[in-house]
Backbone bond lengths (Angstrom), bond angles and torsions (degrees), N, CA, C in turn:
res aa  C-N    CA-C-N  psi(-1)  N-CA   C-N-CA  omega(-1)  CA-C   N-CA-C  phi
1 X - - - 1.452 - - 1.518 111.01 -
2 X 1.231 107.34 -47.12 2.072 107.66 167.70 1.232 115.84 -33.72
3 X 1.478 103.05 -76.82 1.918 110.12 162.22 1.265 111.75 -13.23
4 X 0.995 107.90 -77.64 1.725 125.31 -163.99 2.194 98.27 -39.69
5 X 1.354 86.23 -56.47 1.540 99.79 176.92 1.448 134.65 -35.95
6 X 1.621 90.82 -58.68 1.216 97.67 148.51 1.323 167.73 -51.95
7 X 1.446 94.94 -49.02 1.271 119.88 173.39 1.529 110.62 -71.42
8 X 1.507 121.22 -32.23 1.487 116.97 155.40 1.341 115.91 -64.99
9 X 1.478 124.61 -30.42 1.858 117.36 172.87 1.604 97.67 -54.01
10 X 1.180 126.16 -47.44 1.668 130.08 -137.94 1.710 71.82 -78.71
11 X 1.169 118.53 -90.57 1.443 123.66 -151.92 1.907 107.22 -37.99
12 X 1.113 107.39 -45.60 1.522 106.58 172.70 1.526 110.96 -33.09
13 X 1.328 101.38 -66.89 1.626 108.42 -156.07 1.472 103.61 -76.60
14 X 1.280 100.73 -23.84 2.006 100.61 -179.53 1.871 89.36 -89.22
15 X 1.268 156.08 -4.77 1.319 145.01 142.24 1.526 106.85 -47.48
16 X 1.091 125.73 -84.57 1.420 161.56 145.79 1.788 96.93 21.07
17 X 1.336 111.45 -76.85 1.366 126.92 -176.55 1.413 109.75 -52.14
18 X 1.537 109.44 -56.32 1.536 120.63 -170.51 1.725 99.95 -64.69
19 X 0.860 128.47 -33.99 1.202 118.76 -172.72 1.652 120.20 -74.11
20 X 1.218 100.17 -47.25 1.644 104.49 146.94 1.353 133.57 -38.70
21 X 1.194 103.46 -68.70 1.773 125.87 168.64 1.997 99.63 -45.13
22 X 1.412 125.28 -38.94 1.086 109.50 -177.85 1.408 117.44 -87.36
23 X 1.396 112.85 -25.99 1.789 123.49 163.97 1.589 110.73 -50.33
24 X 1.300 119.83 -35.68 1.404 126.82 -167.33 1.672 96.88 -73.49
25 X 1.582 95.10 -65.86 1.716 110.03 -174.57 1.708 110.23 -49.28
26 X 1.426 137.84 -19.62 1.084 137.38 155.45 1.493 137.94 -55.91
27 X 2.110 102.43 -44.47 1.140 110.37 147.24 1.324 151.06 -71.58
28 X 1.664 109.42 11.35 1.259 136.11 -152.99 1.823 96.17 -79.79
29 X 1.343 122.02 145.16 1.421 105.81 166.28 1.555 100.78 -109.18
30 X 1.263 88.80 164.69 1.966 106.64 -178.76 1.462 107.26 -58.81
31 X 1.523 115.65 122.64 1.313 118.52 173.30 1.647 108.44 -67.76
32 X 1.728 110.90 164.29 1.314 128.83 -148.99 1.646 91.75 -60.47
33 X 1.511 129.65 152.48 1.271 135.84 -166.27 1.415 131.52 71.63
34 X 1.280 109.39 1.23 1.158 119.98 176.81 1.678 127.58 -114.77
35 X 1.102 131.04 140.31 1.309 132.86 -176.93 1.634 126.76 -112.78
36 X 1.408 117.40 125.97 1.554 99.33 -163.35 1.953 103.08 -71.13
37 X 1.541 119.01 151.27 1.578 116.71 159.11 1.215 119.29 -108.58
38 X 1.591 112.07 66.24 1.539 106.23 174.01 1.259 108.75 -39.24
39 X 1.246 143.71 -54.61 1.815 138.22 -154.78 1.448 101.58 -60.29
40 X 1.131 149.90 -32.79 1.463 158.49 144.00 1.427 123.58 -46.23
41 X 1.218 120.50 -33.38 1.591 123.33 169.67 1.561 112.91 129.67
42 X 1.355 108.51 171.50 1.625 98.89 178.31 1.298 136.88 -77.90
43 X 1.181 135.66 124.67 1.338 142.89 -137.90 1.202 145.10 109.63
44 X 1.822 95.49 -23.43 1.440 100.78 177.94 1.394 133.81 -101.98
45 X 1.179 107.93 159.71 2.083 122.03 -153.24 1.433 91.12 -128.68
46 X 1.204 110.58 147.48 1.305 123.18 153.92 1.861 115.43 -133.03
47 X 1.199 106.31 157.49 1.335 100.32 178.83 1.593 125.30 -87.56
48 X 1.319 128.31 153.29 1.611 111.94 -159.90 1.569 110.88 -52.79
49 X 0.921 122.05 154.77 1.490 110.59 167.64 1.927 118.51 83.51
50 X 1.003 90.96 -29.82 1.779 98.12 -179.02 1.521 102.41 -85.66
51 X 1.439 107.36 154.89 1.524 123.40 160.30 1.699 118.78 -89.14
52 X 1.435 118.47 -11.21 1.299 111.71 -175.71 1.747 115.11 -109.01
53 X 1.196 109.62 144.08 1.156 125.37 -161.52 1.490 103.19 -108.04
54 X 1.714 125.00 157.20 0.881 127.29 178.61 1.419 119.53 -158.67
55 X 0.900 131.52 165.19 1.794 134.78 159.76 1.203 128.17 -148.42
56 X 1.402 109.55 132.89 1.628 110.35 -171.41 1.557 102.14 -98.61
57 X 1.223 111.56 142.00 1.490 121.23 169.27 1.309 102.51 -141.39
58 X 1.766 106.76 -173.35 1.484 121.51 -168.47 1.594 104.49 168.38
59 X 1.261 84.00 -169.45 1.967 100.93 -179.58 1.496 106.19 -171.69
60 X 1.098 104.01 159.50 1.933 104.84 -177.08 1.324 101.28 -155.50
61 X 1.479 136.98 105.61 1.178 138.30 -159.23 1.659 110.27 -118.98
62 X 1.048 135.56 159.53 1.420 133.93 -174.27 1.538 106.61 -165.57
63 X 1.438 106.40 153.70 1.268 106.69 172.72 1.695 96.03 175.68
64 X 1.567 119.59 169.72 1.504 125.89 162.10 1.257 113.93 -104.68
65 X 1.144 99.66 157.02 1.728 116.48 -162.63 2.093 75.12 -115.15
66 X 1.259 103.19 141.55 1.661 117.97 -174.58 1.461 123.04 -163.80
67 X 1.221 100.26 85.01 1.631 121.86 -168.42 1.713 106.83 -76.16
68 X 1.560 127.95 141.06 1.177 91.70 -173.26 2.100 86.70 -136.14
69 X 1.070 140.92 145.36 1.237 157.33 -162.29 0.900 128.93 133.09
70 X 1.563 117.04 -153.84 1.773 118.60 166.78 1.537 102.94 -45.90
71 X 1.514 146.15 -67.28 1.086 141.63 176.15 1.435 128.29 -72.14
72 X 1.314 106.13 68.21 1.337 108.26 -151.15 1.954 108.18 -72.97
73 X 0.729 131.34 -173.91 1.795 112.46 169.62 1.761 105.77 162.10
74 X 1.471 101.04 123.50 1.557 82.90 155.24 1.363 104.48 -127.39
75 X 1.331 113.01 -178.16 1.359 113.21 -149.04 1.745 102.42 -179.07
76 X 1.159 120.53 111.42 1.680 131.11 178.23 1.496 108.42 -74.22
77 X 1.424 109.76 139.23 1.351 132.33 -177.24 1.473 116.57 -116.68
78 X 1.409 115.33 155.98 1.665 100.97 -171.08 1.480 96.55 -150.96
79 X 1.537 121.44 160.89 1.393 91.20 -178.51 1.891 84.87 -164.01
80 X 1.283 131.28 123.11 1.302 121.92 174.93 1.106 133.25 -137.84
81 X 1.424 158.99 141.88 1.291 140.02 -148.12 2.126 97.60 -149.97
82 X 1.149 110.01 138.93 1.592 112.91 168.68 1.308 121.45 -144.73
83 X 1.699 119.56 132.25 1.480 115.90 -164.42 1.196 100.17 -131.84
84 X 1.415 106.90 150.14 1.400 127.07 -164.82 1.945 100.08 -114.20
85 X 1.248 129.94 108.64 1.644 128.36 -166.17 1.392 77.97 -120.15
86 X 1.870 122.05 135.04 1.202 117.54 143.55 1.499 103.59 -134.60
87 X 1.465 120.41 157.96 1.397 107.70 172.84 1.646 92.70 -158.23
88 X 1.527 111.25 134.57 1.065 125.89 153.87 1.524 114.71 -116.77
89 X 1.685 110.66 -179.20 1.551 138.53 173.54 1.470 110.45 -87.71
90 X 1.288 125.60 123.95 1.235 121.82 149.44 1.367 130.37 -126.74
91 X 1.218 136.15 -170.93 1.439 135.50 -164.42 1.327 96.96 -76.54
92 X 1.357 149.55 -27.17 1.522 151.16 151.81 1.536 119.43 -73.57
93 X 1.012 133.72 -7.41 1.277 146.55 159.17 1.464 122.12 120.29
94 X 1.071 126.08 -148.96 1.453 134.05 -164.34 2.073 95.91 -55.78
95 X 1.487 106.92 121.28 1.499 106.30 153.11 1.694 122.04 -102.77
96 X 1.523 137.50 142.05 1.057 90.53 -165.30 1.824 69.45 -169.99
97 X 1.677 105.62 108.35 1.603 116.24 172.31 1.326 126.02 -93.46
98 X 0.929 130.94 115.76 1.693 116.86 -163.09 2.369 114.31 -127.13
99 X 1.386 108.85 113.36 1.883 99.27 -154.84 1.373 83.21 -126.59
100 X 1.636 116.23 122.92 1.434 115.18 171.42 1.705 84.98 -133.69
101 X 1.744 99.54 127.73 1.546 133.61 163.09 1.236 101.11 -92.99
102 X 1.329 114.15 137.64 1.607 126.20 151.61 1.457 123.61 -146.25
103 X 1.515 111.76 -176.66 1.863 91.53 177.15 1.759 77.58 -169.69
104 X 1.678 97.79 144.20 1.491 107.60 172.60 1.605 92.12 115.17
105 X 1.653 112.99 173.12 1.151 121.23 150.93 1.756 140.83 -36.88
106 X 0.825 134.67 110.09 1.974 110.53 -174.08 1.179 126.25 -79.88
């Protein structure tokens, strides 16, 4: 039952942080060379001069797995995912490629 305790303290406070950390990363402005594409949605940058737009996202999750009895065990878990969204305009209309890798639980 401690385990258990824990491992809900850990995940709390690592929730807690990220959520902050993502309030910040929202107010973040586009570093030098980059251009925001509101008409595409929030998040997206383009580079000066280019027509195609893009946004990087992700997630990185963690926590322990903590069994507690005859098989008692703890044991760290990891779990992460990253997507690549780009979309431009062309003379046939909307182009728009989108590749998310991950590995672990989601």
């Amino acid at each position: 039952m401690t385990g258990r305790v824990v491992a809900v303290l850990i995940a709390a406070g690592c929730w807690a942080g990220s959520e902050a950390a993502a309030r910040d990363l929202a107010r973040a402005q586009a570093p030098d060379g980059l251009v925001a594409c509101p008409e595409q949605g929030a998040g997206f940058v383009r580079a000066k001069g280019a027509r195609t737009c893009f946004r990087l996202s992700g997630r990185v999750g963690a926590g322990i797995d903590a069994r507690t009895g005859a098989g008692a065990r703890v044991a760290p878990s990891a779990a992460g995912r990253f997507a690549i969204d780009t979309r431009s305009e062309s003379e046939y209309g909307p182009v728009r490629a989108f590749v998310r890798m991950g590995h672990g639980r989601p």
